[in-house]
C-alpha positions, 0 to 999 in steps of 0.5 A: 353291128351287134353280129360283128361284136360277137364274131370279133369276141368269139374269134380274138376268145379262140386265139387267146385260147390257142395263144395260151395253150402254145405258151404252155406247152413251149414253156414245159418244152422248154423245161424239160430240154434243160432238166438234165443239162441246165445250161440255161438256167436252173430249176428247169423242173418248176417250167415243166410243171408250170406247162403242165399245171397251165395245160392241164388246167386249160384243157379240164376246165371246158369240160368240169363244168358240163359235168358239175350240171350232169351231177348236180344240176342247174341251181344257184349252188351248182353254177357258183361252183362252174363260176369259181371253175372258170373265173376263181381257180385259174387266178389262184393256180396262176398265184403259183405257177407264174408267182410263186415257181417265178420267185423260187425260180429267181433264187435259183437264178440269182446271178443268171438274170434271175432278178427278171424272173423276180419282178415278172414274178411280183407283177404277176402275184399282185395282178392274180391277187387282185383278180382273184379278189374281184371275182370272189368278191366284188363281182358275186357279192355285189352283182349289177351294182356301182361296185360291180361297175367299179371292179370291171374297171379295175379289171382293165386297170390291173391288166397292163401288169398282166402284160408287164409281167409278160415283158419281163418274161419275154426279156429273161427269156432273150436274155439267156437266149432260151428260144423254147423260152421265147416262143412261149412269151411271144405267145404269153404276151400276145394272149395277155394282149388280146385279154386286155382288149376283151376286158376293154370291150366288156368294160364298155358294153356295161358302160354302155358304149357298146351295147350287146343287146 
């Protein structure tokens, strides 16, 4: 059982992984065939750099934290720096990319369907913000505690606006009938989907439903 419980984390981790990094790419792709037409939508520009923030991000962030320990070693200081890397910063990127560009996007799509954008947009910014919170504060500040505990449920909680904010994508994304746009929710929701099983799965294992050891 135990074995099984690792296999099923580790595989539905490799296809969050490759459900993300096709969604990136398809929203830049996206972008980047209306940058100069703009037939479907305005503000092409800010797709592009959300693929690109997202992609690079993604295929930095594996690899920054093996450098962090080259350079300064394996200490208390050194992996709350791999900690913030892997759990910190991408919630703060994603404040920007699917928060902020989606409420600049919304402006500059006020009469095409921009308002879809808008509420994908806000569900986005309060799920980022209340992950970003838990993590830097709740789960190193009081490790192993009732509030450590409490948070893993938020964690859950809060997820569903993940998938939410995904929907309204994915509906902006037929309602101008952007297939590039599409692809890319379809892949976005699916990963936010696999993302708030993992969430349930760990939830339990400190709840000790599933116990991993």
């Amino acid at each position: 059982m135990l074995f099984q419980i690792y296999d099923l984390i580790n595989l539905l981790q490799i296809i969050v992984y490759f459900l993300l990094i096709s969604g990136y790419l398809f929203i830049a792709i996206s972008g980047a065939f209306n940058l100069r037409r703009e037939e479907k939508y305005n503000g092409a520009v800010f797709f592009v750099i959300i693929g690109a923030v997202e992609l690079i991000y993604e295929a930095m962030r594996w690899h920054v934290y093996n450098w962090v320990y080259y350079v300064m070693g394996y200490s208390p200081f050194s992996v709350i720096i791999v900690e913030a890397i892997m759990s910190v910063i991408p919630y703060f990127i994603s404040i920007i990319t699917f928060g902020v560009f989606f409420l600049i996007l919304w402006k500059k799509n006020s009469e095409n369907h921009g308002k879809i954008l808008l509420i994908s947009g806000i569900f986005w910014i309060v799920y980022s913000v209340v992950m970003f919170l838990i993590y830097f504060l709740a789960w190193d500040l009081f490790p192993l505690t009732i509030l450590y505990i409490i948070s893993q449920g938020v964690v859950v909680g809060v997820s569903i606006l993940m998938i939410v904010s995904r929907i309204f994508l994915l509906v902006y994304a037929t309602k101008i009938k952007e297939k590039f746009l599409i692809i890319s929710s379809i892949f976005l929701l699916n990963a936010s989907i696999i993302i708030i099983s993992l969430s349930g799965i760990y939830y339990m294992n400190y709840l000790g439903l599933i116990p991993f050891f």
